[in-house]
C-alpha positions in Angstrom: 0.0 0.0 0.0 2.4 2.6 0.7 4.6 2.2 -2.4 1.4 2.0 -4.3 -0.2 5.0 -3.1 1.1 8.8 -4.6 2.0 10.9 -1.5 1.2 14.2 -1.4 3.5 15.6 1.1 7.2 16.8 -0.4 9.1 14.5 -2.4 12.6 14.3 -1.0 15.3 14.3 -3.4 19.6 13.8 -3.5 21.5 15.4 -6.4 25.5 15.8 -6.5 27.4 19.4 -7.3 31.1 20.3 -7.7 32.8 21.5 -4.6 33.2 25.0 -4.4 29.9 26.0 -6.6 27.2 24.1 -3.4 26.2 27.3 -2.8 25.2 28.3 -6.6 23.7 25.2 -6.9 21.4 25.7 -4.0 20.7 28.7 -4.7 19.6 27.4 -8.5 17.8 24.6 -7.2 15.1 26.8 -5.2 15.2 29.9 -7.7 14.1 27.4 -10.7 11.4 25.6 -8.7 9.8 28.4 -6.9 9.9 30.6 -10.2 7.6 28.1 -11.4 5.3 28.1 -8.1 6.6 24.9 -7.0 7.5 24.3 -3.3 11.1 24.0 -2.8 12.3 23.3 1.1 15.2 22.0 3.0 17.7 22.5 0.5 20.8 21.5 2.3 24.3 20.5 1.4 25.3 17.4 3.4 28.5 18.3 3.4 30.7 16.7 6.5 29.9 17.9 9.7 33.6 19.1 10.6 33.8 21.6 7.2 32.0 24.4 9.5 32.7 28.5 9.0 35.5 28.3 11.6 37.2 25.1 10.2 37.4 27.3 6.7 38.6 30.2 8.9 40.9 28.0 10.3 42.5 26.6 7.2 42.8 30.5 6.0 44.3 31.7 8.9 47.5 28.8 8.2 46.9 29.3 4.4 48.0 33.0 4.5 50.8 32.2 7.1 52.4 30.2 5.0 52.0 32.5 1.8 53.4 35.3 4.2 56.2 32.9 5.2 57.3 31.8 1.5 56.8 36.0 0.7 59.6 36.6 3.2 62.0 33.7 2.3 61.7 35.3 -1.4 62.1 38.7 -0.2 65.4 37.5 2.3 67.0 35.6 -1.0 66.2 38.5 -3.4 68.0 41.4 -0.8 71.0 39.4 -0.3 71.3 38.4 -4.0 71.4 42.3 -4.5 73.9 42.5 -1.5 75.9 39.9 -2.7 76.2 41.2 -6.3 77.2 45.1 -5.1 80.2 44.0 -2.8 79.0 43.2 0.1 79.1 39.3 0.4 79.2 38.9 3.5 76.5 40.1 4.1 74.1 38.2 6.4 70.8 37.1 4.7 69.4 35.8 7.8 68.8 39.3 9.5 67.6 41.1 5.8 64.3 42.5 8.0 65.8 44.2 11.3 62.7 45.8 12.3 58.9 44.8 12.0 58.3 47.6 10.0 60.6 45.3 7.2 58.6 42.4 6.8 56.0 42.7 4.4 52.5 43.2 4.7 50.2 40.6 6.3 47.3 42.1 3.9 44.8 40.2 6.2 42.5 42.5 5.0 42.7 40.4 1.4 41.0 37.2 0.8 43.6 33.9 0.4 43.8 32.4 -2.6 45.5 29.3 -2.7 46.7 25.6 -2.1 46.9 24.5 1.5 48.4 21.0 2.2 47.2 19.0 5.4 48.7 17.4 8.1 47.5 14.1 6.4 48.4 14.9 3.0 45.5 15.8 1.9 45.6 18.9 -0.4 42.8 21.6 -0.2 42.3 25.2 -2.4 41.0 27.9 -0.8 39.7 31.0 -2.6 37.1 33.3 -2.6 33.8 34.8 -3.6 32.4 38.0 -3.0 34.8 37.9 -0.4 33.3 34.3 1.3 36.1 31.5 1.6 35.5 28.9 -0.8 36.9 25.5 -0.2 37.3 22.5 -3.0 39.6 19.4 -3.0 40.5 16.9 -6.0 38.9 14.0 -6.5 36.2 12.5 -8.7 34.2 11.9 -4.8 35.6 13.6 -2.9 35.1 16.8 -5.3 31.6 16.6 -4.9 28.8 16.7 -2.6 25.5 15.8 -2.3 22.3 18.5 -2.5 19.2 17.2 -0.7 15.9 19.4 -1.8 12.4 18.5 -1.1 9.3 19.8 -3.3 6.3 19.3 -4.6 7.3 19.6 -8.5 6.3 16.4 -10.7 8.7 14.2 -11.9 8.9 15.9 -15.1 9.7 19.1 -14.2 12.9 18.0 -11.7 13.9 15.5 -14.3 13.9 18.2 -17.2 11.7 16.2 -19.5 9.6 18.0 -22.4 6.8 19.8 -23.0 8.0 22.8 -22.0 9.7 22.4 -18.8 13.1 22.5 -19.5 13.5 26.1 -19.7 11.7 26.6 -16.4 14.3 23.9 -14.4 17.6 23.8 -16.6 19.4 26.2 -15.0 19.4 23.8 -11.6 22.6 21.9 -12.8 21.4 18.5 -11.7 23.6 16.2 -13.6 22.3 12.6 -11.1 19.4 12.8 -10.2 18.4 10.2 -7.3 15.5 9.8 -4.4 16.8 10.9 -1.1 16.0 7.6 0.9 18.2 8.6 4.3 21.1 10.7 5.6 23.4 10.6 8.6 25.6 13.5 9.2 26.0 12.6 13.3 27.2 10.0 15.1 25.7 6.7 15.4 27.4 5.7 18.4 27.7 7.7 21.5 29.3 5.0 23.5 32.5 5.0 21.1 35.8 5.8 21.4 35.7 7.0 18.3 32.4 8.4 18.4 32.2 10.9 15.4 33.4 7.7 12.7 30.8 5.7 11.2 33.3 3.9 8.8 36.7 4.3 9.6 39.9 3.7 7.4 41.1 1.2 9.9 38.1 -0.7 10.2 37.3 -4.3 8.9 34.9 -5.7 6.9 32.7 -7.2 9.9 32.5 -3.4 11.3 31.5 -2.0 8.0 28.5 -4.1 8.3 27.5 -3.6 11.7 27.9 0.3 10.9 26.1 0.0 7.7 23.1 -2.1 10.5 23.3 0.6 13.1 22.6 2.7 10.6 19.4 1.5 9.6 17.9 0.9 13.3 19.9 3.6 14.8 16.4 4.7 15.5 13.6 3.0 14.2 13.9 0.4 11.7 9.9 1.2 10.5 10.9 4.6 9.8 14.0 3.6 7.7 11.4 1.4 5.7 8.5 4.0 5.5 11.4 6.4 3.8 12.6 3.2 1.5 9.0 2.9 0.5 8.5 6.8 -0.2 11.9 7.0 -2.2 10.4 3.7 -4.2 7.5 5.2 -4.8 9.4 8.7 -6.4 11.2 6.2 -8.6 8.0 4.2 -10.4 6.6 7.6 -10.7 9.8 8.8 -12.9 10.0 5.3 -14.3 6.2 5.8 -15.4 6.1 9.5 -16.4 9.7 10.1 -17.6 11.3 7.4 -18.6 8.6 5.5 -20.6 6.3 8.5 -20.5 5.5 10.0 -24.3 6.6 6.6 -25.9 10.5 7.1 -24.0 10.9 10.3 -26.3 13.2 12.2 -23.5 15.8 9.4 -22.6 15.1 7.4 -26.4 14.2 4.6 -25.0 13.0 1.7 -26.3 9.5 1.1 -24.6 8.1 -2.7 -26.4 8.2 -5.4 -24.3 7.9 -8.9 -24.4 4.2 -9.9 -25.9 2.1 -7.1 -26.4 3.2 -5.0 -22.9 4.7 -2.1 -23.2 7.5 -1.4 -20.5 5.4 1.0 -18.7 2.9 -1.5 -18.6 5.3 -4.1 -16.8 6.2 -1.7 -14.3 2.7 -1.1 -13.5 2.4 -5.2 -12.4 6.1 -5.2 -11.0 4.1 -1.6 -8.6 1.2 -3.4 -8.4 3.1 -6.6 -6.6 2.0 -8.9 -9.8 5.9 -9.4 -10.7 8.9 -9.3 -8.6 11.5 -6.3 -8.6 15.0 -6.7 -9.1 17.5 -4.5 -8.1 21.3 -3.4 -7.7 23.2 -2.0 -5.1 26.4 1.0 -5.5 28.8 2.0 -3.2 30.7 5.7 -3.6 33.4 5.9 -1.0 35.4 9.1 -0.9 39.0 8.8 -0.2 38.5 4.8 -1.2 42.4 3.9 -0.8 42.5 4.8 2.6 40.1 2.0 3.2 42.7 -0.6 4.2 41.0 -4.1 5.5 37.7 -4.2 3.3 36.9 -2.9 -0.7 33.1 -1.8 -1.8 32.6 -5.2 -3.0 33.4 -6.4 0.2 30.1 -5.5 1.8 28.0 -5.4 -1.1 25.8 -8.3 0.0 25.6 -7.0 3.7 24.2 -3.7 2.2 21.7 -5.1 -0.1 20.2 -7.1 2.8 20.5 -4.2 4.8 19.7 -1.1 3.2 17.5 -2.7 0.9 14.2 -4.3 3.2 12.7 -6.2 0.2 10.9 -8.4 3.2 9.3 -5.8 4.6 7.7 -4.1 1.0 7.0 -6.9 -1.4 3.8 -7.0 -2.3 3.4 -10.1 -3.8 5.0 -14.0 -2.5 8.1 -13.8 -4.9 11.1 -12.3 -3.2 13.1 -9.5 -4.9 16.1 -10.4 -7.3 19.2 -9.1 -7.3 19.9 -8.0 -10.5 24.0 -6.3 -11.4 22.9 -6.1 -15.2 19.3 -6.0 -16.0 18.1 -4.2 -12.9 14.7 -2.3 -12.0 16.3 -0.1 -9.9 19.5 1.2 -8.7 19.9 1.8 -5.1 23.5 4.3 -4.0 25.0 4.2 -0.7 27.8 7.3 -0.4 30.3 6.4 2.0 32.0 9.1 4.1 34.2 8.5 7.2 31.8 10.5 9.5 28.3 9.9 7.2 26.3 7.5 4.9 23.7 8.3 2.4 21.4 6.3 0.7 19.6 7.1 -2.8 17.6 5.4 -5.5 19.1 6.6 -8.6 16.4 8.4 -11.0 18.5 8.1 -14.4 18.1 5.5 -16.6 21.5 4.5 -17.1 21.1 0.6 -17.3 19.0 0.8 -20.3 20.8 3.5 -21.5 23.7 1.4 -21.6 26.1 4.1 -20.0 28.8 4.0 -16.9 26.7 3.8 -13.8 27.6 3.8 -10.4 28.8 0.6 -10.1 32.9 1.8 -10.8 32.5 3.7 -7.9 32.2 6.9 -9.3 29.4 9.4 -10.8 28.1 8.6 -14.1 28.0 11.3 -16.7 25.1 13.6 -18.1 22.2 11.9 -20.2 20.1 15.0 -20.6 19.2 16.2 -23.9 20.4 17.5 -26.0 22.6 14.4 -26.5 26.3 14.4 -28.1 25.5 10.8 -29.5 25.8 9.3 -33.2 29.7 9.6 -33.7 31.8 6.8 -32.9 34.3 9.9 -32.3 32.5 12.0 -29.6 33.8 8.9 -27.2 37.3 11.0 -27.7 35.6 14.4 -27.1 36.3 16.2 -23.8 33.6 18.7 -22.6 32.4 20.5 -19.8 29.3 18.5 -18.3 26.1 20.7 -19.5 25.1 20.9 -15.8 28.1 22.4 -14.7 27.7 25.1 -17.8 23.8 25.8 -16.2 25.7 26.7 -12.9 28.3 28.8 -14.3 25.4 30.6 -16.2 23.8 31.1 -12.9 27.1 32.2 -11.3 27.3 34.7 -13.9 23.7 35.4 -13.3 22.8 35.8 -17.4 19.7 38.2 -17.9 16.7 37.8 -20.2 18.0 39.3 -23.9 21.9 38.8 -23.2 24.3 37.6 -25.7 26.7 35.2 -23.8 29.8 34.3 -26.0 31.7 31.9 -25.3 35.1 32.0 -27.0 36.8 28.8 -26.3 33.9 26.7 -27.3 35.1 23.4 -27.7 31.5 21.5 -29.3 29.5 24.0 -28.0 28.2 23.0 -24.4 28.5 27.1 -22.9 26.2 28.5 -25.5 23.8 25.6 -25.7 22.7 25.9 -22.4 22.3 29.6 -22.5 20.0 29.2 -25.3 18.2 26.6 -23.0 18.4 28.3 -19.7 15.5 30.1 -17.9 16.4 33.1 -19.3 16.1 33.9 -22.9 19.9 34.2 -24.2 21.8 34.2 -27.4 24.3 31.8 -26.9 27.2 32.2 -29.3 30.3 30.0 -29.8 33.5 29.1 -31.8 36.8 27.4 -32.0 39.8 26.7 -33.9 39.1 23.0 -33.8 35.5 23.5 -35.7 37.9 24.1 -38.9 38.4 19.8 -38.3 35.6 18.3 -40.6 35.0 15.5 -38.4 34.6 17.8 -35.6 32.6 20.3 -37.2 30.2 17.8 -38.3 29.6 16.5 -34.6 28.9 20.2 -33.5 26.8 20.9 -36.4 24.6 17.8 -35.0 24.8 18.8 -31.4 23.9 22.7 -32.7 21.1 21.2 -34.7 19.2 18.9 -31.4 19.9 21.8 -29.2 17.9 23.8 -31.9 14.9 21.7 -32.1 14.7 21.1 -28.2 14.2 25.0 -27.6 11.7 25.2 -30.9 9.7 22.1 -29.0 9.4 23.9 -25.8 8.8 27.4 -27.3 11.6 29.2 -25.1 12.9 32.1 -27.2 16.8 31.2 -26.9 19.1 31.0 -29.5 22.6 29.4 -29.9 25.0 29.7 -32.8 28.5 28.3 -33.8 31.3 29.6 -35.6 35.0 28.3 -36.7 37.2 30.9 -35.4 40.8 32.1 -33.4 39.5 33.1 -30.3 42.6 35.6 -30.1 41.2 37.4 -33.2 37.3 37.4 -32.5 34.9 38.1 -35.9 32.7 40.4 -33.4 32.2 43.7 -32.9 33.6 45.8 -30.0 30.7 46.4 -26.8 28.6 43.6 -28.5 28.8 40.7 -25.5 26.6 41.2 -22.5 28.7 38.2 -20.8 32.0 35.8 -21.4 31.6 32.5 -19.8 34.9 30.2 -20.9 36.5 26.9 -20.2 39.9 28.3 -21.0 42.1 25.3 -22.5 44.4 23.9 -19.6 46.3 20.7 -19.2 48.9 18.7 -21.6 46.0 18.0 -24.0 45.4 21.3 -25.0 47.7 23.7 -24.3 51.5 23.7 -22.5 52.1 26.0 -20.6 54.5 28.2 -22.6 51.7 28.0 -25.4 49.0 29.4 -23.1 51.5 31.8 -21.7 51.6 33.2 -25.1 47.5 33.0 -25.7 46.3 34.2 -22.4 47.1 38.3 -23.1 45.8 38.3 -26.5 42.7 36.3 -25.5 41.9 38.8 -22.5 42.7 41.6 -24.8 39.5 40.1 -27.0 37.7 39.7 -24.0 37.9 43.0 -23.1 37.1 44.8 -26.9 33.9 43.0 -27.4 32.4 43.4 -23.6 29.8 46.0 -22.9 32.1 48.7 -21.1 30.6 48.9 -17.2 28.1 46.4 -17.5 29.7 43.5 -19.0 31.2 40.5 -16.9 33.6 37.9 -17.6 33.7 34.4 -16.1 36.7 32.0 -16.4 37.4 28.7 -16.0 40.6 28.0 -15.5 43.5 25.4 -14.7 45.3 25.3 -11.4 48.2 26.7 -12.9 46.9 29.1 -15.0 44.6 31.5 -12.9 47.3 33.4 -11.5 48.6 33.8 -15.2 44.8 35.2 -15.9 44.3 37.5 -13.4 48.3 39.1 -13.9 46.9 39.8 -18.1 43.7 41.1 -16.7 45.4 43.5 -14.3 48.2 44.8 -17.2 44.9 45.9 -19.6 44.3 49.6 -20.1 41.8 51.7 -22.2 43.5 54.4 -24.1 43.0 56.8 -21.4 45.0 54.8 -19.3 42.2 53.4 -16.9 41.9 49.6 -16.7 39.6 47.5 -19.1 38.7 45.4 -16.3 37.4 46.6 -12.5 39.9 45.8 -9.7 39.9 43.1 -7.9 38.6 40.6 -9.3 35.1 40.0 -7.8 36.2 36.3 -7.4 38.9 34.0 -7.5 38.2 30.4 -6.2 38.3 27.0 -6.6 35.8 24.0 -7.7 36.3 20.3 -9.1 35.7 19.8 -12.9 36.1 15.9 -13.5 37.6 15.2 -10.2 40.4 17.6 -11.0 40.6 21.3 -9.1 40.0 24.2 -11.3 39.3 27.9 -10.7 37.1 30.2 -11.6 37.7 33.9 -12.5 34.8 36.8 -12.1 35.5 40.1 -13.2 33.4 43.0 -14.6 34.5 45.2 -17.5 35.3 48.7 -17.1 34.3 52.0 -18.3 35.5 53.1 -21.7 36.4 51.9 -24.6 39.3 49.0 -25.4 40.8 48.6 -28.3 43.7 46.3 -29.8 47.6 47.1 -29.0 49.3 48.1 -32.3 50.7 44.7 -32.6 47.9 42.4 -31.9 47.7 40.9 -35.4 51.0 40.3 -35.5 51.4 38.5 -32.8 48.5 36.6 -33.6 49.9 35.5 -36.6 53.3 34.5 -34.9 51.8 32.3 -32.9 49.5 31.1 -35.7 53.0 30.3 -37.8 54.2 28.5 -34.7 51.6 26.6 -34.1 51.7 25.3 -38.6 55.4 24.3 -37.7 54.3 22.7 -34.5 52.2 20.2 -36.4 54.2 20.1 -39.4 57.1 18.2 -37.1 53.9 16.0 -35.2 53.3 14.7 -38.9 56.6 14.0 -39.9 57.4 12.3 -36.5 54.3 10.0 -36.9 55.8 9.3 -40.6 59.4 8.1 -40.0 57.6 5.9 -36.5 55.4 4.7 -39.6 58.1 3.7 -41.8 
């Protein structure tokens, strides 16, 4: 009865965001629904209980001492370089400052920006955002966290499934999507030595279970159930509605059966108690390694039997099947030392045939419109298109702006805009859209984005163009808002390469912005922000004020693929920018370099050849 019966209380759902944008995303989350007139309450991030203001606080505090500490080393070994080379070479490094008043400034008064190494190893990036510390760390887990929201939306709105509802909800950036079953962000075990650990690194595989059962009765194990049931119940209903609703248009799915049943109509008997369920069950564990005396798969069967109660909620006398490949439904436990959380997943990845949660790790974005068709696009690396709806929300894009992105790899930054909430003209381009073979796959994606925002009648638009981004076909005061994934890393630029793009991209940046009004926001690597914010700060309008407003609004970090990047906010300035004298020419330098660059690629992969 209760998984049959449609509750009309708040559904409670789990969702997982980047470390360092949680507080865009919640903020998303609640503005999309509530536009609407949905309900939208509780929106939390469970993220672990010892991450608190002061523990930030903390971690600046030691951050800035040791910035301050390798400031004065530098500024010791650059005075008695400078001794040393006038005569004086004797002269003792080690008392360079004399007085307080020569040590450099503590400039508390400035946010940190940085790396901050721990005790333990682990590494941690602290930054800023309108002047509140931002924290992120690396990892593909431990970079993200989970969002819990409860409302009142149907499933097709939260999912994002058509008619004309993905306008109204795509700017929440919920990549998984999954049914918030329970959540433990205290300690189970008052009694304990170690009282604040719910799975410890040095625990074995017998205590993993008996923390994984405590969790369940820690309180009432009929509670635990009634929440299972609820969270089942949330799942047929986006089984039924959106992923076999409209004949499986949204996810593609196929929806025949065996005999004349459609799969929506199997579901029904499998809700009904008529046919048994099967099911799976995922573990996420952040910091896995550390987990010395027992592995997820360990404990796999303990947490089927006990975070799954099958006994308690059949319907019918057959007994649920566990099921790793041909699975109903997908149940997610996300293992931290000091909390567990358990989900249904609400994506269809099994029939979808995509990477689930079963490696351990989040699965990628199936929301359309879908990159899909080229045996190539397996080789194409993009930004996921629910991180590009946070960073539009970050950038907070207004009805009627043009948002350009520059470095537009296959065009993720511009489709979006065209599909957010707001009614934008997303425009994009790179040098890689001269490649048939990759022009051809963002022709596709340009043309399903396209149709998707003609089906739901939004009034967006999003174009593509095969340009330098150092010599933008735009003109000057024409772009409302720049919102980039600058290429970082081995793959796509070195870092003498980038060292040589970064000015003359900015310097484009800054010509086609609206002066005062416009806004810039970059995504960058770790070891290219700095390198970013030194260009912006060295542009000037020909009256000699800056192109750019200083500070930057915001320098900090967040986790793109499990990797730490940061992101760069700054507004444009007042008056007009235009090109040094020697743009062009630079421009094409690097342009002739680049020819004779893959000119000795070509003949390297010849004589290998031969």
């Amino acid at each position: 009865e209760l998984i049959g019966k449609h509750s009309t209380k708040l559904k409670a759902y789990l969702t997982f965001v980047p470390r360092g944008l949680e507080n865009v995303a919640s903020c998303a989350v609640k503005q999309a629904l509530t536009s609407q007139s949905f309900a939208c309450e509780n929106v939390k991030v469970l993220a672990p209980e010892h991450e608190t203001e002061e523990y930030i606080a903390d971690l600046s505090d030691k951050l800035a001492k040791q910035q301050l500490k390798k400031r004065m080393k530098k500024e010791r070994r650059t005075k008695w370089t400078e001794s040393a080379s006038s005569g004086d070479a004797k002269a003792d490094h080690t008392s360079t400052f004399s007085s307080k008043q020569d040590e450099p400034d503590d400039d508390s008064d400035c946010p940190v920006v940085g790396t901050f190494q721990t005790a333990s190893g682990e590494q941690i990036s602290l930054g800023h955002h309108n002047k509140i510390p931002v924290l992120s760390k690396p990892g593909p887990v431990e970079g993200m966290l989970p969002l819990q929201f409860y409302t009142d939306a149907p499933p097709k709105v939260v999912a994002d499934a058509p008619p004309k509802v993905v306008a109204a909800v795509r700017g929440m950036g919920c990549g998984p999507l999954l049914a918030l079953v329970a959540s433990s962000h205290h300690r189970l075990n008052e009694s304990s030595a170690s009282s604040a650990t719910i799975f410890g690194y040095e625990q074995s595989a017998d205590e993993a279970k008996a923390a994984s059962e405590e969790f369940v009765g820690q309180n009432d194990k009929t509670r635990y159930v009634s929440q299972f049931s609820e969270a089942l119940s949330l799942w047929f209903d986006h089984a039924t509605d959106v992923w076999f609703g409209n004949g499986g248009d949204f996810y593609g799915i196929n929806v025949e059966d065996d005999g004349n049943k459609t799969k929506r109509d199997t579901l029904e008997d499998k809700r009904r108690g008529n046919m048994p369920l099967s099911f799976r069950v995922s573990c996420m564990r952040t910091y896995s390694k550390r987990y010395k005396h027992w592995k997820r798969q360990d404990i796999m069967t303990e947490f089927a039997r006990c975070i799954v109660p099958s006994d308690e909620l059949k319907l019918g006398n057959d007994k649920w099947k566990v099921d790793m490949k041909n699975h109903d439904f997908e149940v997610l436990a996300i293992i931290h030392e000091t909390a567990l959380t358990v989900g249904i997943v609400l994506r269809p990845y099994q029939l979808l045939k995509v990477k689930t949660y079963s490696a351990g790790s989040l699965p990628p974005d199936i929301t359309p419109p879908y990159l899909t068709g080229f045996r190539q696009t397996e080789d194409i690396v993009r930004l996921k298109p629910s991180t590009a709806s946070l960073l539009l929300h970050l950038a907070q894009v207004e009805d009627g702006d043009v948002v350009l992105d520059p470095c537009g790899g296959v065009g993720t930054i511009p489709v979006e805009a065209s599909l957010s909430r707001a009614s934008c003209v997303g425009i994009g381009g790179d040098v890689a859209l001269k490649v048939q073979d990759f022009a051809v796959i963002a022709a596709k994606y340009l043309s399903s984005s396209q149709e998707l925002t003609s089906r739901n009648g939004t009034a967006g638009a999003s174009d593509f163009a095969a340009w330098d981004a150092a010599l933008l076909p735009l003109r000057g005061g024409s772009v409302d808002c720049i919102i980039s994934d600058i290429p970082f890393g081995s793959k796509c630029l070195s870092a003498k390469r980038l060292s040589r793009f970064l000015p003359l991209l900015l310097s484009e940046c800054a010509r086609v912005l609206r002066p005062a009004t416009g806004r810039c926001l970059l995504l960058c690597g770790p070891g290219s922000y700095q390198s970013v914010v030194d260009s912006i700060e060295t542009l000037k309008t020909p009256s000699g004020t800056g192109a750019f407003q200083l500070p930057c609004t915001s320098i900090f970090p967040t986790n793109i693929g499990g990797l730490v990047a940061w992101i760069v906010i700054v507004h444009r300035g007042e008056g007009v920018y235009i090109r040094d004298s020697d743009h062009n020419e630079r421009v094409r330098t690097i342009a002739s370099l680049n020819k004779q660059r893959e000119r000795s690629q070509k003949n390297k992969r010849r004589r290998i050849q031969s």
